[in-house]
C-alpha positions as a Markdown table, in Angstrom:
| # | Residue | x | y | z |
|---|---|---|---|---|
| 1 | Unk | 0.0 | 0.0 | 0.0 |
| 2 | Unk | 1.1 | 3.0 | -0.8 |
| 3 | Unk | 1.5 | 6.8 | 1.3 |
| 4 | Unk | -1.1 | 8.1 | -0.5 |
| 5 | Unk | -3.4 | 5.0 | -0.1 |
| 6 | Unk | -2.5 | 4.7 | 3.4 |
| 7 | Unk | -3.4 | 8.0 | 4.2 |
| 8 | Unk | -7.2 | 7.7 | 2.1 |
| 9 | Unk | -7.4 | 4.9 | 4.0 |
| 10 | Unk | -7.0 | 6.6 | 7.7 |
| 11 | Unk | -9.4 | 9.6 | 6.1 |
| 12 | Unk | -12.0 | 7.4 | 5.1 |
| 13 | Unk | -12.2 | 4.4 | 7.4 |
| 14 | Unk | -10.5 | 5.2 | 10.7 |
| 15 | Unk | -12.8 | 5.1 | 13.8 |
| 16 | Unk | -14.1 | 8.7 | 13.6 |
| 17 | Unk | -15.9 | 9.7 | 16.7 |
| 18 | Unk | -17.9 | 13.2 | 16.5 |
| 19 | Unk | -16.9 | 16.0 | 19.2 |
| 20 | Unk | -19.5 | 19.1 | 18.3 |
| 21 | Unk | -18.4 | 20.8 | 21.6 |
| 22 | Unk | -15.2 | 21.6 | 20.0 |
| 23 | Unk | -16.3 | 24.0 | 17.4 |
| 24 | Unk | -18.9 | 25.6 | 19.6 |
| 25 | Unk | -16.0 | 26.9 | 21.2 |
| 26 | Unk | -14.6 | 28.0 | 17.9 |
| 27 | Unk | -17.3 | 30.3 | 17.4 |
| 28 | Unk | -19.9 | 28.5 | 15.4 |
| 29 | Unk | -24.1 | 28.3 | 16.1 |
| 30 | Unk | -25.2 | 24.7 | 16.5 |
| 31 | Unk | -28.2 | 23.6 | 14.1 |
| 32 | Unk | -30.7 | 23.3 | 16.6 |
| 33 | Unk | -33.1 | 21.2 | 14.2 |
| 34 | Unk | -34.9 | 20.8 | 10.9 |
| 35 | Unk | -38.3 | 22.0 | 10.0 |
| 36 | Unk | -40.4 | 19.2 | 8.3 |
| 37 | Unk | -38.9 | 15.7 | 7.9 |
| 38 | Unk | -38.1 | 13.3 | 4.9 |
| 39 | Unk | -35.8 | 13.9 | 1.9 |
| 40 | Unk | -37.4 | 17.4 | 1.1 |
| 41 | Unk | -36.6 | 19.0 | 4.5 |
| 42 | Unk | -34.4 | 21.9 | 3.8 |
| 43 | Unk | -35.5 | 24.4 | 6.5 |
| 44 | Unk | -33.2 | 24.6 | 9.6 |
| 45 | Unk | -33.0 | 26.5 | 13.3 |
| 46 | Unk | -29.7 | 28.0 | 13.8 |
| 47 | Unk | -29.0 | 28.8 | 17.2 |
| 48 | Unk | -28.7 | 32.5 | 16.3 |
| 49 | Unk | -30.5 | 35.3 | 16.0 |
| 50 | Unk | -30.2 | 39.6 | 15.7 |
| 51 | Unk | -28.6 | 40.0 | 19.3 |
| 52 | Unk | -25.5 | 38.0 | 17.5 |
| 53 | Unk | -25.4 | 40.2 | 14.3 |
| 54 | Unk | -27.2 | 38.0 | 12.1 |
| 55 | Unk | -29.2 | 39.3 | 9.2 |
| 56 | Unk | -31.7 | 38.1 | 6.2 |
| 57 | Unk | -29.1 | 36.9 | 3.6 |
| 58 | Unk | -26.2 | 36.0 | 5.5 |
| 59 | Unk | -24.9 | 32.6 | 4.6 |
| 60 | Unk | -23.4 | 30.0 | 6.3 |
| 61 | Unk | -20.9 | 27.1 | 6.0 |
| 62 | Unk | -22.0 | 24.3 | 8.2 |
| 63 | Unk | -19.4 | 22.0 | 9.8 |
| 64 | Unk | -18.8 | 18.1 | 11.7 |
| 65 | Unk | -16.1 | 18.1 | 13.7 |
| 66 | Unk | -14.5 | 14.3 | 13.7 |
| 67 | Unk | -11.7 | 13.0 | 16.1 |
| 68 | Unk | -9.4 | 11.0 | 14.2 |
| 69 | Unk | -6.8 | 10.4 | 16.8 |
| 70 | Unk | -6.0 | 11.2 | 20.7 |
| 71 | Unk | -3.9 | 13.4 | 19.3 |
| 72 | Unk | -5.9 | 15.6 | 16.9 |
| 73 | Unk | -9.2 | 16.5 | 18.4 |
| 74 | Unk | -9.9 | 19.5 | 15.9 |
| 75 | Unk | -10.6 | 18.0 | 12.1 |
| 76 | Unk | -13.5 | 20.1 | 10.7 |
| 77 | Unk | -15.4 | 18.2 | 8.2 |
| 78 | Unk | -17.3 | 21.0 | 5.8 |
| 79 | Unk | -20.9 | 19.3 | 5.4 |
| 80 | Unk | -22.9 | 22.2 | 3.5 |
| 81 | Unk | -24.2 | 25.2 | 3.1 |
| 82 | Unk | -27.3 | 27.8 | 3.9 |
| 83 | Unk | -28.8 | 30.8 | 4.1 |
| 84 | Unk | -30.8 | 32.8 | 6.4 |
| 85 | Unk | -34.1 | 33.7 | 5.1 |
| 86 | Unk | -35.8 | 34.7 | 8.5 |
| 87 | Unk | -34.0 | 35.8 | 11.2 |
| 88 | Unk | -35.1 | 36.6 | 15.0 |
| 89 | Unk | -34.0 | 37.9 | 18.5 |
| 90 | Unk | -32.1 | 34.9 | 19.3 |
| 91 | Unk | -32.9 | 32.4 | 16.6 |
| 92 | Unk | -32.4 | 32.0 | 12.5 |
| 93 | Unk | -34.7 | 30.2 | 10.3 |
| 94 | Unk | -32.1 | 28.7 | 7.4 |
| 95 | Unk | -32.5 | 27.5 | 3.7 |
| 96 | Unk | -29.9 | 24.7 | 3.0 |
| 97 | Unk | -28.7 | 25.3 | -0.5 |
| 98 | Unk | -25.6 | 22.6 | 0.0 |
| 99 | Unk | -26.4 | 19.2 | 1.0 |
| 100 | Unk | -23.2 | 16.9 | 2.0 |
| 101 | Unk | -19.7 | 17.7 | 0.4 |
| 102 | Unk | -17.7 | 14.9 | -1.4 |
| 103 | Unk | -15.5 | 14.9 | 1.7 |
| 104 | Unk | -18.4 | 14.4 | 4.4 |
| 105 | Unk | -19.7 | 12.0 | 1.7 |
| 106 | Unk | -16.6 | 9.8 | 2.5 |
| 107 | Unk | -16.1 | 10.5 | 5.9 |
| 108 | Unk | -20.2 | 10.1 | 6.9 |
| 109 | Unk | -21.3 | 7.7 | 4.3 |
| 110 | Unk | -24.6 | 7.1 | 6.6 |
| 111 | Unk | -24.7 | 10.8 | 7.7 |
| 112 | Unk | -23.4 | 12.9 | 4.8 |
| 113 | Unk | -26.0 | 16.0 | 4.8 |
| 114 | Unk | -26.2 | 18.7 | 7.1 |
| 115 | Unk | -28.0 | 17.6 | 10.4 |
| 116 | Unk | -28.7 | 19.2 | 13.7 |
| 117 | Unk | -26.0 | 19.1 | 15.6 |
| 118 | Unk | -24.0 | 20.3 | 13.3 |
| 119 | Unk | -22.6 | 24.0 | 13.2 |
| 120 | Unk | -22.6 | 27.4 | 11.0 |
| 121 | Unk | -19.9 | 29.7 | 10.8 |
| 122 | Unk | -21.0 | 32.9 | 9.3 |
| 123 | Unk | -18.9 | 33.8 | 5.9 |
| 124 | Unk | -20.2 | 37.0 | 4.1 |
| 125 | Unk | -20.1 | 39.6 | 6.4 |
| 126 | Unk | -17.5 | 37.8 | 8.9 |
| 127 | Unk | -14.9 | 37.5 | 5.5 |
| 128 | Unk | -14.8 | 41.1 | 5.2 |
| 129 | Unk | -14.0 | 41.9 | 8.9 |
| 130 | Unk | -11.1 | 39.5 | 8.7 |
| 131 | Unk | -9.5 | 41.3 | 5.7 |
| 132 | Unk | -9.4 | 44.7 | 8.0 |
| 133 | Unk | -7.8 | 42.6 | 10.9 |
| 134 | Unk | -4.9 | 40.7 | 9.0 |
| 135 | Unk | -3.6 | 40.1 | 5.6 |
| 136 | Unk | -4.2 | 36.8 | 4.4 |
| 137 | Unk | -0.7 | 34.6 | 4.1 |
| 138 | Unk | -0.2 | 31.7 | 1.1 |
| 139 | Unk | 2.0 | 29.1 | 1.3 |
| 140 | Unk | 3.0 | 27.5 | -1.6 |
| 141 | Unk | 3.8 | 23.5 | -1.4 |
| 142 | Unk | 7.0 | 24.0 | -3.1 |
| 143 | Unk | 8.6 | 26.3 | -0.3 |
| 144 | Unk | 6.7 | 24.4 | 2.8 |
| 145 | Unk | 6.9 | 21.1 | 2.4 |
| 146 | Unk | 9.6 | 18.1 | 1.6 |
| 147 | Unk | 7.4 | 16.7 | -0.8 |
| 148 | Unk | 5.2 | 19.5 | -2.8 |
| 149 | Unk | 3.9 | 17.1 | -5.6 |
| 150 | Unk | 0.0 | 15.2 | -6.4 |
| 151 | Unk | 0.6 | 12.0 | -4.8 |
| 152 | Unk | 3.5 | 13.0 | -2.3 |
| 153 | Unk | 5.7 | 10.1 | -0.7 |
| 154 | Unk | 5.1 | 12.2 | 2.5 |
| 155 | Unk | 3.6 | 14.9 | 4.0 |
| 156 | Unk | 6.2 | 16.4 | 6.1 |
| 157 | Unk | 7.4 | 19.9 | 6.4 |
| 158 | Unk | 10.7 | 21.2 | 5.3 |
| 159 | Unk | 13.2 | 22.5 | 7.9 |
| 160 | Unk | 13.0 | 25.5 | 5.1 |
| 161 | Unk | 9.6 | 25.5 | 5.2 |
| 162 | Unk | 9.2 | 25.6 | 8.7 |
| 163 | Unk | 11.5 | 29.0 | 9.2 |
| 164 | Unk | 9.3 | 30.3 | 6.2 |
| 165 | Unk | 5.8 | 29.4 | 8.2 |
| 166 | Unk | 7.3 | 31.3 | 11.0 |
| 167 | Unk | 8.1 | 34.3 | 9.3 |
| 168 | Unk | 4.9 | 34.8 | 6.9 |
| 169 | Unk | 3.0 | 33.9 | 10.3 |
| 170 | Unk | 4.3 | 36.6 | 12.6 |
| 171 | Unk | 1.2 | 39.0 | 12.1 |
| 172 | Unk | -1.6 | 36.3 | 12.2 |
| 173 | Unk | -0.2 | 35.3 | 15.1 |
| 174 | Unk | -0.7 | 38.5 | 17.0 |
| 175 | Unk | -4.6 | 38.4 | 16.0 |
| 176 | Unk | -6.2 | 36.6 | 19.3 |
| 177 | Unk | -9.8 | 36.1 | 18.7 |
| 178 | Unk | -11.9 | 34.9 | 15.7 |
| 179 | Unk | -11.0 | 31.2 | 13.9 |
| 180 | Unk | -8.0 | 30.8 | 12.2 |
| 181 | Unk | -8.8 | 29.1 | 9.0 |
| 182 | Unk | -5.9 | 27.1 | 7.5 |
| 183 | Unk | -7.0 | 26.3 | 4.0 |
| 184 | Unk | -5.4 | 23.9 | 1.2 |
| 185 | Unk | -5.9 | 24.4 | -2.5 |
| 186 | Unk | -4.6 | 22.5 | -5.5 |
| 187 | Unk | -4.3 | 23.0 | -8.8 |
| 188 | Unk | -6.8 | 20.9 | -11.2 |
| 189 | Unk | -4.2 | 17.6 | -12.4 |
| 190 | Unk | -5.5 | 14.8 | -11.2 |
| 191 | Unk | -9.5 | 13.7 | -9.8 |
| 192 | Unk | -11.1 | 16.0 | -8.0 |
| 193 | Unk | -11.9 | 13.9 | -5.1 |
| 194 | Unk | -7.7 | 12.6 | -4.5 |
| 195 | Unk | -7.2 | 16.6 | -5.2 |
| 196 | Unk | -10.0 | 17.4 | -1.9 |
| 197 | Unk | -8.2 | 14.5 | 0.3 |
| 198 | Unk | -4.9 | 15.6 | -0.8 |
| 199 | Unk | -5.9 | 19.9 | -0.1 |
| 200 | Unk | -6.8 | 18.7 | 3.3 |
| 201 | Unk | -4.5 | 16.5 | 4.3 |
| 202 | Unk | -1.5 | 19.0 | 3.9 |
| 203 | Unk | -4.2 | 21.9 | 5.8 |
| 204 | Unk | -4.1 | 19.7 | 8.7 |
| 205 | Unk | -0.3 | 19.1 | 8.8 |
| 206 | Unk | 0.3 | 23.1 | 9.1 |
| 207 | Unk | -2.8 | 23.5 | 11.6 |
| 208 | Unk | -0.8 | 20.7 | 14.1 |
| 209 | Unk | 2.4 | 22.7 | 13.1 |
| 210 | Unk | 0.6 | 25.8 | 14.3 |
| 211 | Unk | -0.4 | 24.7 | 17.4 |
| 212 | Unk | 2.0 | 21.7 | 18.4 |
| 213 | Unk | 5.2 | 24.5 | 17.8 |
| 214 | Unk | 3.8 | 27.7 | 17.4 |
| 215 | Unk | 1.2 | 27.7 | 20.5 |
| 216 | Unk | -1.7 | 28.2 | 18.9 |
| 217 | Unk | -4.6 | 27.5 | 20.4 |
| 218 | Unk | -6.0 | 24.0 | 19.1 |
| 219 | Unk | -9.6 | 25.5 | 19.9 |
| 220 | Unk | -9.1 | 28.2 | 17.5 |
| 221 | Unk | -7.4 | 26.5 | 14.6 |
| 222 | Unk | -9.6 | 24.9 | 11.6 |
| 223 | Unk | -8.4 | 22.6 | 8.7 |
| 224 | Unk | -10.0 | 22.9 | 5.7 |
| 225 | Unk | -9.5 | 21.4 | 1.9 |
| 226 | Unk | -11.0 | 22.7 | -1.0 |
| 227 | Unk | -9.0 | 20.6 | -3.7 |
| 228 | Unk | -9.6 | 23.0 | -7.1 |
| 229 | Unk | -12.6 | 24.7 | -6.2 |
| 230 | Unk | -10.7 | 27.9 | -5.9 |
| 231 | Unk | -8.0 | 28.1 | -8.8 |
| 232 | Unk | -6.5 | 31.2 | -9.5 |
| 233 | Unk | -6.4 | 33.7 | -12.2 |
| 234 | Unk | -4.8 | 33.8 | -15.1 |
| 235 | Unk | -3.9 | 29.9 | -16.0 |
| 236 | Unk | -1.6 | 30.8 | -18.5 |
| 237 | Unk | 1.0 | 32.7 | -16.5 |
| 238 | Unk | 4.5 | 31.1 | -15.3 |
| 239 | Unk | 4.4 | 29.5 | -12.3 |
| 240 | Unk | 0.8 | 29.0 | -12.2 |
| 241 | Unk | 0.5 | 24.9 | -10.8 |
| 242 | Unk | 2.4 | 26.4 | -7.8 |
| 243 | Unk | 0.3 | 29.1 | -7.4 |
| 244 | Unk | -2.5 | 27.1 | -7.1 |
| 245 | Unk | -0.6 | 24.2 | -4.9 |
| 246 | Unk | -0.9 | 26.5 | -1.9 |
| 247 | Unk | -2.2 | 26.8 | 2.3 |
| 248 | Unk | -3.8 | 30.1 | 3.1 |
| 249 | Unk | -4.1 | 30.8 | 6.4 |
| 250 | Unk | -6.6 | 34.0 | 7.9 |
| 251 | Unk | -8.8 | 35.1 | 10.5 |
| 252 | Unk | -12.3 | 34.9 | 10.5 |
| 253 | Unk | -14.0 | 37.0 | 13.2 |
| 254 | Unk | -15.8 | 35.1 | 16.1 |
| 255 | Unk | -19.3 | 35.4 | 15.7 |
| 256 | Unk | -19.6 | 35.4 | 19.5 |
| 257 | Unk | -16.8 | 37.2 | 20.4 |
C-alpha cells in the first residue's frame, strides 16, 4: 500500500468519533433542528438570532467536527451550506442550498448531509471583517513542504519551510480572537476527489504545526481542503501549478466574540 493509499485509508475508514463541543468553542451556532422531515426537509433553526449580528441573507458554511486520533481533536469536516431567510432575537430560520460535500460523503457515508447538531460559521459579512484585521498569508507547497507534488511520498514539512511558516505567520499570530482558517488548494491535475483529500491533508499538517510548535490555540485553529474549487487567475502565466498548490491561512472573526 502505498502513502497516498494509506493516508485515504486513515481519512475514510478510521474510527471517527464526533466532538461538536469543540467547534462551539470555535465560534460556530449549533443547528438546533430541521423544520419538516423526509428527503425534502431543507428548513433549519440556527441557534442565532439579531442580538448576535445576524441578518436576512447571510450565509453560512456548516461543519462536523471528527476526532481521528488522541492526538488531533480539531478536524472540521465542511458538510454544506445555507442561508438565512428569517431571522429573529435569538434564533435563524435557514434554507440549505448545499447538501453533503464529497469529503463528508466519505467521511459520513450514513450521515453525509447537514443535520442538527451540526454547526454554522457565518462567511459573508464575517470575511470582510477578517480582511481589516490581518492580511491573508499563502504558502505554496514548493517552499513548505519536503514533498510538494499530487501523490507526495510524504507529508512532512521542510526544515525550510518551517523558518518560512514562521516568518509569513508573525502578524496572524498577534490576532487573538476569531477562527483561524488554514485552507489547502490545488491545482486541477488529477481527480477531483484525490485533489479534496490531498488539499486537506496538507491543511491539517500546518494546523498541528501551528499549534504543536507555534502555541496556537488548538480550539481556535480549523483545517480545511478545497482541492480545485478555488483556482487562481490567469492559468496561462509562469508559475501557475504552484500558485495554485498553496495553504492560506486567515482570521475569521468570532461570531460570539
Amino acid at each position: 500500500m502505498t502513502y497516498m493509499q494509506k493516508i485515504l485509508s486513515l481519512t475514510f475508514f478510521s474510527q471517527i468519533v464526533l466532538a461538536f463541543p469543540l467547534l462551539a468553542n470555535q465560534g460556530g451556532f449549533r443547528v438546533n433542528r430541521f423544520f419538516g422531515t423526509g428527503p425534502d426537509a431543507n428548513l433549519i433553526v440556527l441557534e442565532a438570532g439579531k442580538m448576535d449580528g445576524v441578518v436576512v441573507g447571510d450565509v453560512f458554511r456548516i461543519f462536523r467536527n471528527s476526532q481521528q486520533s488522541t492526538r488531533d481533536t480539531g478536524l472540521t469536516i465542511e458538510t454544506g451550506e445555507a442561508k438565512a431567510i428569517s431571522v429573529y432575537e435569538d434564533k435563524t430560520i435557514a434554507e440549505v442550498t448545499i447538501q453533503s460535500t464529497p469529503l463528508s460523503v466519505k467521511v459520513f457515508p450514513k450521515f453525509a448531509e447537514v443535520m442538527a447538531g451540526d454547526f454554522a460559521v457565518k462567511q459573508r459579512i464575517e470575511i470582510k471583517r477578517s480582511l481589516s484585521l490581518s492580511p491573508e498569508v499563502n504558502l505554496a507547497y514548493s517552499k513548505i513542504f519536503e514533498d510538494p507534488n499530487p501523490v507526495p511520498q510524504s507529508f512532512e514539512l521542510s526544515s525550510l519551510g518551517r523558518e518560512f511558516i514562521n516568518q509569513e505567520i508573525v502578524d496572524l499570530a498577534k490576532v487573538k480572537t476569531g477562527l483561524l482558517m488554514v485552507i489547502g488548494h490545488t491545482d486541477s491535475s488529477g481527480p477531483a476527489e484525490a485533489n479534496q483529500i490531498e488539499s486537506y491533508q496538507r491543511a491539517v499538517v500546518v494546523r498541528q504545526y501551528l499549534i504543536d510548535t507555534l502555541g496556537f490555540d488548538a480550539d481556535r485553529v480549523v483545517a480545511l481542503g478545497k482541492g480545485e474549487d478555488e483556482l487562481p487567475e490567469e492559468p496561462l502565466t509562469p508559475n501557475y501549478k504552484q500558485r495554485a498548490r498553496r495553504i492560506v491561512v486567515k482570521v475569521v472573526n468570532n461570531p460570539q466574540s
